[in-house]
VOBABA-467675 format. One record per residue: x, y, z of N, C-alpha, C in turn. Coordinates in steps of 0.05 Angstrom, whole numbers, padded with zeros to 5 digits, always signed. Layout:
XYZXYZXYZ...
//
This chain:
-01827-01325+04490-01822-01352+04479-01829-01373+04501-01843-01394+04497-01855-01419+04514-01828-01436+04508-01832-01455+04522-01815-01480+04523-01834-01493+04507-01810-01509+04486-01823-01529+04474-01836-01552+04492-01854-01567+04473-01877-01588+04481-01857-01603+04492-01855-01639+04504-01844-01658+04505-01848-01669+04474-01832-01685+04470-01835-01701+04441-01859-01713+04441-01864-01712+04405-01891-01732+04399-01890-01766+04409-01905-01779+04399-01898-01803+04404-01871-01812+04391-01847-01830+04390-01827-01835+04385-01837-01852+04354-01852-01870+04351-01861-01890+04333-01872-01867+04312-01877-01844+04315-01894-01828+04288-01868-01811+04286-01844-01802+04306-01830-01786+04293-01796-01795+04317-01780-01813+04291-01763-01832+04307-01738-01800+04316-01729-01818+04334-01698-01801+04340-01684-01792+04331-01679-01761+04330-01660-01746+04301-01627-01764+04326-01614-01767+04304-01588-01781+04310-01558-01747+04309-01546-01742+04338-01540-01722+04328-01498-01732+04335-01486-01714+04318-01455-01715+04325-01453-01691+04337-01433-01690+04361-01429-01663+04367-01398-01670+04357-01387-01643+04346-01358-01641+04351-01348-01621+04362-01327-01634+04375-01314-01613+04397-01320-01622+04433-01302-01624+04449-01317-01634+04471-01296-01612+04487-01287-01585+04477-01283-01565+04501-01302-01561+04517-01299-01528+04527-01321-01509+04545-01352-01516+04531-01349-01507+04512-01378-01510+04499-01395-01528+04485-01371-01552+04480-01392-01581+04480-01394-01587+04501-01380-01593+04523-01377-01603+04543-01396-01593+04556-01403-01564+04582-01419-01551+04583-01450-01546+04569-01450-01541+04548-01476-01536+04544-01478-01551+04522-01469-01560+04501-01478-01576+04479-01494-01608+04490-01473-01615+04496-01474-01639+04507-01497-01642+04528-01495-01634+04543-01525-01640+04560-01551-01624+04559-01550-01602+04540-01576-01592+04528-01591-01614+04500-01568-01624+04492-01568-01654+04476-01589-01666+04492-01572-01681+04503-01589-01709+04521-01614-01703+04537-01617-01675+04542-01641-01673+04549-01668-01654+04544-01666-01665+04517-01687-01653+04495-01690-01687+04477-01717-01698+04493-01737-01718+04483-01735-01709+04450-01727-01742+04437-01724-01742+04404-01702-01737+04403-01678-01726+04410-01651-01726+04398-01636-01741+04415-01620-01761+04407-01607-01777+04412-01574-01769+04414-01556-01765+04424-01530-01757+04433-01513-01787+04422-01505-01785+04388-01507-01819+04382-01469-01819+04385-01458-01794+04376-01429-01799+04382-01413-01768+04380-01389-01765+04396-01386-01736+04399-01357-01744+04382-01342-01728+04366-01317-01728+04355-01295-01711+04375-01279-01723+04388-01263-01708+04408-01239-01732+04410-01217-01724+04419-01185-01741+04424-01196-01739+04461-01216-01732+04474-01214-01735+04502-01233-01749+04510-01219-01779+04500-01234-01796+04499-01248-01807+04532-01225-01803+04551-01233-01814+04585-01258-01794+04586-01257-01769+04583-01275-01746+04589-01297-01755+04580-01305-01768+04558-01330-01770+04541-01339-01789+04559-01317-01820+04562-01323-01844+04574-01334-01837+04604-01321-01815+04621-01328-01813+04642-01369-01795+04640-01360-01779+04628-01383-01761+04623-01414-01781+04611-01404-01786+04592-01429-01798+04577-01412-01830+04565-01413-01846+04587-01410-01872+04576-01420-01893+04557-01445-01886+04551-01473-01901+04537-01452-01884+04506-01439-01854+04507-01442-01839+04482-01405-01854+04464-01416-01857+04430-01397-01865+04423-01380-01841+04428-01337-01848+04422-01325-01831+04420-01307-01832+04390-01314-01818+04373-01302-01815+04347-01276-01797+04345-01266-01811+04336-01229-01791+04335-01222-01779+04307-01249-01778+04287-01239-01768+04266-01274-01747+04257-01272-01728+04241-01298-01717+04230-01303-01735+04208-01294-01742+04196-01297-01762+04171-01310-01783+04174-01308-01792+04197-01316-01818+04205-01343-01812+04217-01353-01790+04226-01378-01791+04235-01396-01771+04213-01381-01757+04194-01398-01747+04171-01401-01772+04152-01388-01789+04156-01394-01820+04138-01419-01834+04151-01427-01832+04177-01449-01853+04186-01475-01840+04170-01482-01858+04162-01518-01843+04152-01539-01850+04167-01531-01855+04193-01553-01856+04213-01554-01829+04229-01529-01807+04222-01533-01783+04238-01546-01764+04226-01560-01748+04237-01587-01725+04218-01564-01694+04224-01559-01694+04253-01545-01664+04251-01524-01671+04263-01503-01649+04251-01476-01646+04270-01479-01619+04277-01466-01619+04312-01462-01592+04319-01438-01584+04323-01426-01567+04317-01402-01559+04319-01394-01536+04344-01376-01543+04356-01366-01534+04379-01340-01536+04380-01322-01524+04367-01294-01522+04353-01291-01492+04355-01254-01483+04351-01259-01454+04353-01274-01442+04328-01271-01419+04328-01288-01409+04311-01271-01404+04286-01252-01408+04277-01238-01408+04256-01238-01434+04240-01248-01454+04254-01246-01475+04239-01276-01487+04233-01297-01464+04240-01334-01471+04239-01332-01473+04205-01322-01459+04192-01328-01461+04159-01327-01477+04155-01299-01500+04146-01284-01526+04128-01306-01543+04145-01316-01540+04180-01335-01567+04183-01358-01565+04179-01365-01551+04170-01396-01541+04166-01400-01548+04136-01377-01539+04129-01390-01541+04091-01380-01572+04084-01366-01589+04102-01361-01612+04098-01383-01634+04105-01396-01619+04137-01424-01632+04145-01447-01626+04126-01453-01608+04110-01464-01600+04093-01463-01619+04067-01445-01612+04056-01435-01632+04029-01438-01677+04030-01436-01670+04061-01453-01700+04073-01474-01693+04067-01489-01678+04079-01522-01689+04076-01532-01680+04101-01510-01668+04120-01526-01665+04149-01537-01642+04148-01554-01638+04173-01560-01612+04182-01539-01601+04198-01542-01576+04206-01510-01563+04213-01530-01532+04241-01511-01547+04271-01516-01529+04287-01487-01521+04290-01490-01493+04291-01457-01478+04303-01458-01463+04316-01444-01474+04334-01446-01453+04362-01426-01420+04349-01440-01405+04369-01435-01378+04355-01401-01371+04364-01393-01354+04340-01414-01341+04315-01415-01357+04296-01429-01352+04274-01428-01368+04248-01398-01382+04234-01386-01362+04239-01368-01364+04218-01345-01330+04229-01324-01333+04213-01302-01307+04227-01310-01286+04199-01318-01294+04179-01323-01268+04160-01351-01263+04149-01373-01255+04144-01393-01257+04128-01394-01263+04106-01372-01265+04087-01369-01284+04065-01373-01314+04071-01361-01322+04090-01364-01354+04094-01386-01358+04103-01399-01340+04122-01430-01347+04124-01447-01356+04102-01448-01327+04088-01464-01326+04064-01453-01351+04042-01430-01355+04046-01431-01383+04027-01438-01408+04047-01438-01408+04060-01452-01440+04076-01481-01436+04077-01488-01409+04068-01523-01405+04079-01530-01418+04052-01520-01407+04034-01517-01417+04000-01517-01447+03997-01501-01455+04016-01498-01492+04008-01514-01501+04013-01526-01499+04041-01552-01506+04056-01583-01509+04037-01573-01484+04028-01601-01477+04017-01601-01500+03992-01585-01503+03979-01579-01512+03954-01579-01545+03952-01574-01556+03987-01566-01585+03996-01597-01585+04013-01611-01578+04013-01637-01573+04026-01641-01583+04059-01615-01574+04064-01609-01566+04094-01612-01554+04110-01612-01556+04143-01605-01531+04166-01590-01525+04164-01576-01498+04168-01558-01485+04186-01569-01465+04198-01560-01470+04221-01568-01456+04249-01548-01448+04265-01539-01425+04279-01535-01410+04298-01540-01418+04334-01527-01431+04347-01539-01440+04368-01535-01406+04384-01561-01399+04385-01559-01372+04405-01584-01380+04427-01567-01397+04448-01584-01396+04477-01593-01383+04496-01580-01357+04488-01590-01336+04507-01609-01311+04497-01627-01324+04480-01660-01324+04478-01669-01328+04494-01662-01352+04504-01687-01357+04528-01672-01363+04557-01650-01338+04563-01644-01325+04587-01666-01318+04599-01667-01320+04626-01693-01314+04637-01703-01282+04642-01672-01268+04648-01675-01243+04641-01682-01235+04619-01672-01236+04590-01682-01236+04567-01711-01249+04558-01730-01263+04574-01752-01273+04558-01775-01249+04583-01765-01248+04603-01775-01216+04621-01773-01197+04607-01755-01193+04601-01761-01168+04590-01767-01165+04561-01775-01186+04542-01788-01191+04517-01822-01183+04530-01830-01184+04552-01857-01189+04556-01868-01159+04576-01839-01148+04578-01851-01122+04587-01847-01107+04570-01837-01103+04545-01830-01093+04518-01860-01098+04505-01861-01124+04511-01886-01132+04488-01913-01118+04498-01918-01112+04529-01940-01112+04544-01948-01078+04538-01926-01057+04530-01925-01037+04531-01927-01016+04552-01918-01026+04576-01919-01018+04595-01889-01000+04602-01868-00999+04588-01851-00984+04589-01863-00959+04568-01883-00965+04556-01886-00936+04529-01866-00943+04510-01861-00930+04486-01847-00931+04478-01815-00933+04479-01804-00952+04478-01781-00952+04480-01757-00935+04473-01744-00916+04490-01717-00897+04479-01689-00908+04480-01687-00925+04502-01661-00926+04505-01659-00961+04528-01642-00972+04508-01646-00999+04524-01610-01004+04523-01605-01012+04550-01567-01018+04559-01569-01043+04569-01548-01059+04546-01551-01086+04554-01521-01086+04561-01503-01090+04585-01483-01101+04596-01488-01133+04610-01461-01147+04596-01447-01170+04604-01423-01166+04614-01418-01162+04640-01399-01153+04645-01380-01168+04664-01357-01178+04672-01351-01199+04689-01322-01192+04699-01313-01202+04720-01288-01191+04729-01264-01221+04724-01247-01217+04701-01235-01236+04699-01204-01221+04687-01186-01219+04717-01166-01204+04710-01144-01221+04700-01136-01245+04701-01122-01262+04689-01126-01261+04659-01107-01271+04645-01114-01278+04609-01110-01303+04617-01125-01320+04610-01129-01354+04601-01112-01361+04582-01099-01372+04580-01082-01392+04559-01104-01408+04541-01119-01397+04526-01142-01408+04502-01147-01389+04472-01152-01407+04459-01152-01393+04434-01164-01375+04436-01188-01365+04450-01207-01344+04454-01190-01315+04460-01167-01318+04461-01154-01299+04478-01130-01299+04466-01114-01307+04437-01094-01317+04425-01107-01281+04400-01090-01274+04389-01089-01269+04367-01099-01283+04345-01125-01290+04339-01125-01307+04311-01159-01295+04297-01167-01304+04275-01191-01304+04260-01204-01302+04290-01228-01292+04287-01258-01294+04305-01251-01298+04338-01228-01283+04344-01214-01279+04372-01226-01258+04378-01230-01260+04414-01233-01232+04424-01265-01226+04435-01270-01205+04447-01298-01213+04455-01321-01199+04449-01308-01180+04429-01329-01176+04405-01348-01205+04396-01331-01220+04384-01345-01252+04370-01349-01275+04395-01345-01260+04417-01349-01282+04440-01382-01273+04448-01387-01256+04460-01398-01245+04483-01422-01225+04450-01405-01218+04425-01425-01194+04415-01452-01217+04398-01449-01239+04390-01468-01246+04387-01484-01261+04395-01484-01256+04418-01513-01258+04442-01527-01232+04427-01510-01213+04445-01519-01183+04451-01523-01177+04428-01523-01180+04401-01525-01169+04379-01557-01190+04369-01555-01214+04380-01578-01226+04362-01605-01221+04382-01601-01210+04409-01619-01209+04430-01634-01182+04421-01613-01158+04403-01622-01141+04400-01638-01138+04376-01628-01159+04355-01647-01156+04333-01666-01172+04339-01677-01184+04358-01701-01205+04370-01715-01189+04377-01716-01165+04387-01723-01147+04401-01739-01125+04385-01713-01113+04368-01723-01087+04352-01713-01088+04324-01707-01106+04317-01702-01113+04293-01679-01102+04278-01672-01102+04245-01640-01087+04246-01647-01052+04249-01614-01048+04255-01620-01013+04265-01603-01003+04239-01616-00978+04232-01598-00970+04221-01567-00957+04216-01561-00956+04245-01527-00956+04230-01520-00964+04264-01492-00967+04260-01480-00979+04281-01454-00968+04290-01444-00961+04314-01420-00956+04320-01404-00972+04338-01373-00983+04336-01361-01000+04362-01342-00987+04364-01334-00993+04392-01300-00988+04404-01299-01011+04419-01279-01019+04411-01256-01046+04423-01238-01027+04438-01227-01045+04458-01201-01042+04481-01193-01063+04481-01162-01062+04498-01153-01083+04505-01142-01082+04539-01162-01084+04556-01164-01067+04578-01137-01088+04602-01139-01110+04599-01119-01138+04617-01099-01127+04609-01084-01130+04633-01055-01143+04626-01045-01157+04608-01030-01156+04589-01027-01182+04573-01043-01187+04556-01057-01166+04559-01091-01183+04533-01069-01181+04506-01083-01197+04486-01080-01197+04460-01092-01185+04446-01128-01195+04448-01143-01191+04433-01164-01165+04447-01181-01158+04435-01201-01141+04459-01221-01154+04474-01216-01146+04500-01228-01151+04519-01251-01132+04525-01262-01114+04521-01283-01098+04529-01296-01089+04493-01316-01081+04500-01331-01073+04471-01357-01053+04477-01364-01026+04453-01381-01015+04473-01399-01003+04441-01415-01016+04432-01430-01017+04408-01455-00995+04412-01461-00979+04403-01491-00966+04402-01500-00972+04376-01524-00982+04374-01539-00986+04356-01559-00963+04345-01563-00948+04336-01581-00930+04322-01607-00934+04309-01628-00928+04315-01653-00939+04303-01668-00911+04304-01675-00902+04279-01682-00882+04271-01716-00882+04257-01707-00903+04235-01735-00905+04221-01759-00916+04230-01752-00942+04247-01774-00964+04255-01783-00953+04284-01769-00945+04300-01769-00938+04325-01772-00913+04337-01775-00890+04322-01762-00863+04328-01740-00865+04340-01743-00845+04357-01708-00846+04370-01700-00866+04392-01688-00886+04387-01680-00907+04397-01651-00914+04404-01636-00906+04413-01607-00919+04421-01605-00953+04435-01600-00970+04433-01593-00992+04434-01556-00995+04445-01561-00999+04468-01517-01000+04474-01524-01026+04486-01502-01035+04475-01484-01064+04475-01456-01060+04489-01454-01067+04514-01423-01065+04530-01421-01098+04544-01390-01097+04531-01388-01119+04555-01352-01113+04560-01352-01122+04585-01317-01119+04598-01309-01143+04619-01295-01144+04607-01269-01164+04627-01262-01158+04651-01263-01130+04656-01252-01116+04688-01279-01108+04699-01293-01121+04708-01321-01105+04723-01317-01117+04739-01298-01109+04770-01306-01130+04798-01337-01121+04812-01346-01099+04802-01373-01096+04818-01396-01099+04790-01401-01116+04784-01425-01102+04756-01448-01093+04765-01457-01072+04750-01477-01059+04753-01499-01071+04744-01532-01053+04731-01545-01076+04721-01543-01096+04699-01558-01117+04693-01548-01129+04675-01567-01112+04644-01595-01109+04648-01613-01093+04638-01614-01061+04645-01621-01039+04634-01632-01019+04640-01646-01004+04610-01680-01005+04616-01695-01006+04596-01716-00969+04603-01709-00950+04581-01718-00928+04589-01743-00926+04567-01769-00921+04577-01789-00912+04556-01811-00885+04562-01821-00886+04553-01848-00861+04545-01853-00859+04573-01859-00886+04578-01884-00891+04607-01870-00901+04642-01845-00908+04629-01825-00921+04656-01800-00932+04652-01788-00942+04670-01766-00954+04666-01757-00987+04675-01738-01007+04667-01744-01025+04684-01709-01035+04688-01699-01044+04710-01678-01048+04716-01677-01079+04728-01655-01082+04714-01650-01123+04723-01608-01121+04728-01608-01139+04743-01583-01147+04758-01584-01169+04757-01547-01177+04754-01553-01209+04752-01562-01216+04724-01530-01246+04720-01540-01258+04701-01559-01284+04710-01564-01293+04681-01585-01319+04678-01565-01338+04696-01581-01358+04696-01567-01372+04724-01566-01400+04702-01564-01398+04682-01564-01434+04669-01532-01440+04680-01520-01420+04660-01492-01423+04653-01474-01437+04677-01474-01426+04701-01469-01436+04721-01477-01458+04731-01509-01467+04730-01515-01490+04732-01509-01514+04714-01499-01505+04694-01486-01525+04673-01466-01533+04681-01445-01511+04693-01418-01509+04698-01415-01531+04722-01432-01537+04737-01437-01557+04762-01445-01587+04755-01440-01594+04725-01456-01610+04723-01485-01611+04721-01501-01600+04727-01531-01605+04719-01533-01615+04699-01553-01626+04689-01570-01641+04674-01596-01634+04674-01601-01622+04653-01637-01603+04654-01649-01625+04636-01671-01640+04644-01689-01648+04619-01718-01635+04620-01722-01635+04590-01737-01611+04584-01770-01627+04589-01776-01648+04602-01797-01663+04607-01801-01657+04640-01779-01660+04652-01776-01653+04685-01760-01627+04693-01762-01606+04685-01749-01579+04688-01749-01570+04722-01769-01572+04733-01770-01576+04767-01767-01536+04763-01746-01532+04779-01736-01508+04788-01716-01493+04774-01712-01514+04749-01693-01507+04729-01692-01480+04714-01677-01455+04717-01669-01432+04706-01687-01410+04711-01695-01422+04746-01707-01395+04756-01693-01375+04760-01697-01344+04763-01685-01327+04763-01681-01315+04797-01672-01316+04818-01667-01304+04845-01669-01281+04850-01663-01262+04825-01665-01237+04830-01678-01228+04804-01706-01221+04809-01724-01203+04785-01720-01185+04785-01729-01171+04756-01717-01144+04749-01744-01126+04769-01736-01095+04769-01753-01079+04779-01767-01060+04759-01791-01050+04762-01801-01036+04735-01810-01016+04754-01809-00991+04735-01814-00962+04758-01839-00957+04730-01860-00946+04736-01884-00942+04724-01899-00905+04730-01892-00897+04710-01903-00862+04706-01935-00867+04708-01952-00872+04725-01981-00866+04716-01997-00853+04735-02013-00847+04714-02036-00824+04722-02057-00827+04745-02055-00815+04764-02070-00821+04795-02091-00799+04790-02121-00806+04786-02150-00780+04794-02151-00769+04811-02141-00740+04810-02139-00730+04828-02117-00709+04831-02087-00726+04814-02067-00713+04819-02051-00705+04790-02039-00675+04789-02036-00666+04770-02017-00676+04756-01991-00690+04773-01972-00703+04746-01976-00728+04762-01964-00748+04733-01961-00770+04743-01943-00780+04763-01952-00802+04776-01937-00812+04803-01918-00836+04791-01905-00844+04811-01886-00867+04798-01892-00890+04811-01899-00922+04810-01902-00941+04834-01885-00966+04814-01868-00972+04842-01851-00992+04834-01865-01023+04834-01853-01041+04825-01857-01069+04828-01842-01083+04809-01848-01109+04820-01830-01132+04808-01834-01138+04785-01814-01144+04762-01818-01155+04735-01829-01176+04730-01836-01188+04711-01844-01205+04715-01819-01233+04709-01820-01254+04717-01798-01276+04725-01803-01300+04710-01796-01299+04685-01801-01327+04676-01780-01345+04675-01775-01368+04674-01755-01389+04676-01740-01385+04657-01716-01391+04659-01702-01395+04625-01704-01422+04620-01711-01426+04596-01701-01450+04584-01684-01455+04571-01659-01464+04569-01637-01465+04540-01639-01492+04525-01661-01512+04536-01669-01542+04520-01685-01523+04500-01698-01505+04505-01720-01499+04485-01705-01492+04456-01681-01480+04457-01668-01484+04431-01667-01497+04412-01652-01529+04431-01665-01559+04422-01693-01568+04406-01713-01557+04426-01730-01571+04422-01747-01555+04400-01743-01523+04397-01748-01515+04364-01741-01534+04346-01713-01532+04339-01695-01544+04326-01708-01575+04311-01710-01588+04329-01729-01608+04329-01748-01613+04323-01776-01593+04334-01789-01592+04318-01794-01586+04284-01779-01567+04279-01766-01570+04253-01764-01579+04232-01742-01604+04247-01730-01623+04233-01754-01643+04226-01766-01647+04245-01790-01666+04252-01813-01654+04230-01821-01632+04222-01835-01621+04202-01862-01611+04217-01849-01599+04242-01878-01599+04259-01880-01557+04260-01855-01552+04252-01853-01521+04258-01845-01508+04222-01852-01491+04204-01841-01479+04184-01812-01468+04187-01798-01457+04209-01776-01449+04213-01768-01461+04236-01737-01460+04241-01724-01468+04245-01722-01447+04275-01711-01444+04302-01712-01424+04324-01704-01398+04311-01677-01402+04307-01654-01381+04285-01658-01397+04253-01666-01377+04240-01669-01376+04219-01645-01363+04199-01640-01377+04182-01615-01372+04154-01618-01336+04159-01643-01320+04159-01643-01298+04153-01625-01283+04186-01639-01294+04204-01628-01275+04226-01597-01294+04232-01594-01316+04227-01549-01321+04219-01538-01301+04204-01547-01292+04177-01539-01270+04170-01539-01242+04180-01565-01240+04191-01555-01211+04205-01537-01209+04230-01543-01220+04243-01519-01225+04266-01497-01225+04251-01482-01241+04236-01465-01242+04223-01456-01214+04208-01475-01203+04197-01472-01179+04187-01465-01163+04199-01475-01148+04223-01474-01136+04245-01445-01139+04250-01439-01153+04264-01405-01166+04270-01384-01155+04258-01390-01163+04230-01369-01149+04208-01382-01119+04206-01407-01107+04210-01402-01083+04202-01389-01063+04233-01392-01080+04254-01376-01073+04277-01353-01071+04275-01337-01083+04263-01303-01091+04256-01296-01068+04247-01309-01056+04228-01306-01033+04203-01310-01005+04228-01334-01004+04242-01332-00979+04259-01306-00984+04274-01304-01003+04282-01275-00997+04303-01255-00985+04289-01256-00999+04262-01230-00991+04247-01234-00964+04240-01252-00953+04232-01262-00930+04214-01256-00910+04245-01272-00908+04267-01268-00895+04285-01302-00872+04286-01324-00897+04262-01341-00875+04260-01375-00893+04259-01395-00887+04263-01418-00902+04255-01415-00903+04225-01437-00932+04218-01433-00952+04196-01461-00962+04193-01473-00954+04160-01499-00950+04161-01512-00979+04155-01517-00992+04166-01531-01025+04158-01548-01021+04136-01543-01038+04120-01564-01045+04093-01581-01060+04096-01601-01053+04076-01631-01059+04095-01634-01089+04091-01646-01112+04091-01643-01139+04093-01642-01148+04059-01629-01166+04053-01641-01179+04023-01671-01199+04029-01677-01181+03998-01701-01193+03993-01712-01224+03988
//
């Protein structure tokens, strides 16, 4: 995936006008200034009660103390929602029933019924809804899209994606409360769940185990998904782990195929740079979401001369991450310059799908066969 262009001229395609609501972790952090700096979208007012925070943060940006009041302006094109995840439905189908377009930070929604009915309204109100999944264009993740693509691993057998982080305290936050779409299955699994159907598309059946590994946890804190891909792929395993207790993590990638293997450490470096304040604009990116540590690729090939193959290491290849480029799909889009949308109605549903058919293996204690996409 490239980074989007800079905007067209402003006079042929004016400023999409956007509301964020929510000004926690994830407006605050990444909504909000992946906003302001993606040329054509305008950051016109955020809906939040923290109002000094907004004033300090983005002074130029209005501060609205009600959703009503900024689903009433008809100068706004999208609202993004950054609220917990129990309350993404009632604002979505309310931004919807306005007239907006609708980004929601992940996951969709706490059940696949409420998805599938907002995907329904959308369609029906001749709207977006979109999935904000930014870690597409992780820099680790767009590497290893291009050594997948290049065929230089051979066929793919076995790909282990760990997010893993050492955080032995429980936080006092809803994320970590007992409620709808708690826990880090719905935190952390749809990255890892939509990175994997970007990749290899849906698998046929699925298995999870949840823990509750903290002190004190509530909800589960670790998760350890294998994916199954049988038909499209031959024999393909796909594992999805992530944990709360990892003080040493291992790699972040480990990718096994026909022809080699390729190993990455270390996450993407946005998140942190967000966390500092940065400000990325997607016109002046500079050094923005280079990677420090490239993955390594070990390579099986055939030397004249010698009867088995030899192995020779080297560096992956290192592309930047972008997380404006989300944006600036999105945008294009809206603008009528792209046919789809980054995340598309079809892949919100499968993610979404996935999720809930994860819920069911935990409960069941057994793999859970995915149905194949609607037509």
């Amino acid at each position: 995936m490239k980074p989007a262009p800079s905007a067209p001229p402003p006079a042929q395609y004016p400023p999409l006008q956007v509301a964020l609501i929510g000004y926690g972790g994830a407006g605050r952090i990444f909504h909000a200034p992946l906003i302001a700096g993606v040329p054509g979208l305008q950051l016109a007012c955020i809906v939040t009660r923290q109002t000094d925070a907004v004033q300090r943060d983005w002074p130029a940006v209005s501060c609205v103390a009600s959703v009503s009041a900024a689903l009433a302006d008809p100068a706004i094109d999208l609202v993004v929602i950054a609220t917990p995840n129990a309350s993404h439905f009632e604002l979505a189908q309310a931004a919807l029933q306005a007239g907006k377009h609708v980004v929601m930070d992940k996951p969709c929604t706490v059940t696949l019924t409420e998805t599938e009915t907002l995907l329904d309204l959308a369609c029906q109100q001749g709207r977006v809804l979109t999935v904000f999944q930014n870690r597409r264009f992780d820099s680790d993740f767009l590497a290893l899209q291009q050594v997948i693509q290049s065929g230089q691993l051979g066929r793919v057998v076995q790909l282990d994606s760990h997010f893993d982080r050492y955080r032995p305290t429980v936080p006092t936050r809803w994320r970590e409360q007992n409620l709808p779409g708690s826990g880090l299955w719905f935190d952390l699994g749809p990255h890892l769940v939509d990175q994997s159907l970007v990749l290899f598309g849906r698998p046929d059946a699925l298995l999870l185990e949840q823990a509750s590994v903290r002190d004190d946890a509530l909800v589960n804190d670790w998760f350890h998904a294998v994916l199954r891909y049988d038909t499209r792929h031959g024999s393909l395993r796909v594992i999805l782990h992530a944990s709360t207790l990892v003080a040493e993590p291992g790699p972040r990638w480990v990718v096994h195929g026909t022809r080699g293997s390729l190993t990455k450490f270390g996450l993407d470096v946005q998140e942190d740079a967000l966390k500092t304040g940065q400000r990325p604009q997607l016109d002046a990116l500079d050094n923005w979401g280079q990677d420090p540590q490239p993955g390594q690729l070990l390579r099986m090939e055939n030397i004249p001369g010698v009867t088995t193959p030899v192995s020779v290491r080297m560096a992956a290849p290192n592309p930047a991450g972008n997380y404006l480029a989300y944006y600036a799909q999105l945008r294009d889009h809206l603008w009528g310059l792209q046919p789809e949308p980054g995340v598309t109605p079809a892949q919100v549903h499968a993610v979404m799908q996935l999720l809930t058919l994860g819920e069911q293996s935990a409960a069941s204690g057994r793999f859970v066969v995915v149905p194949p996409a609607k037509p």
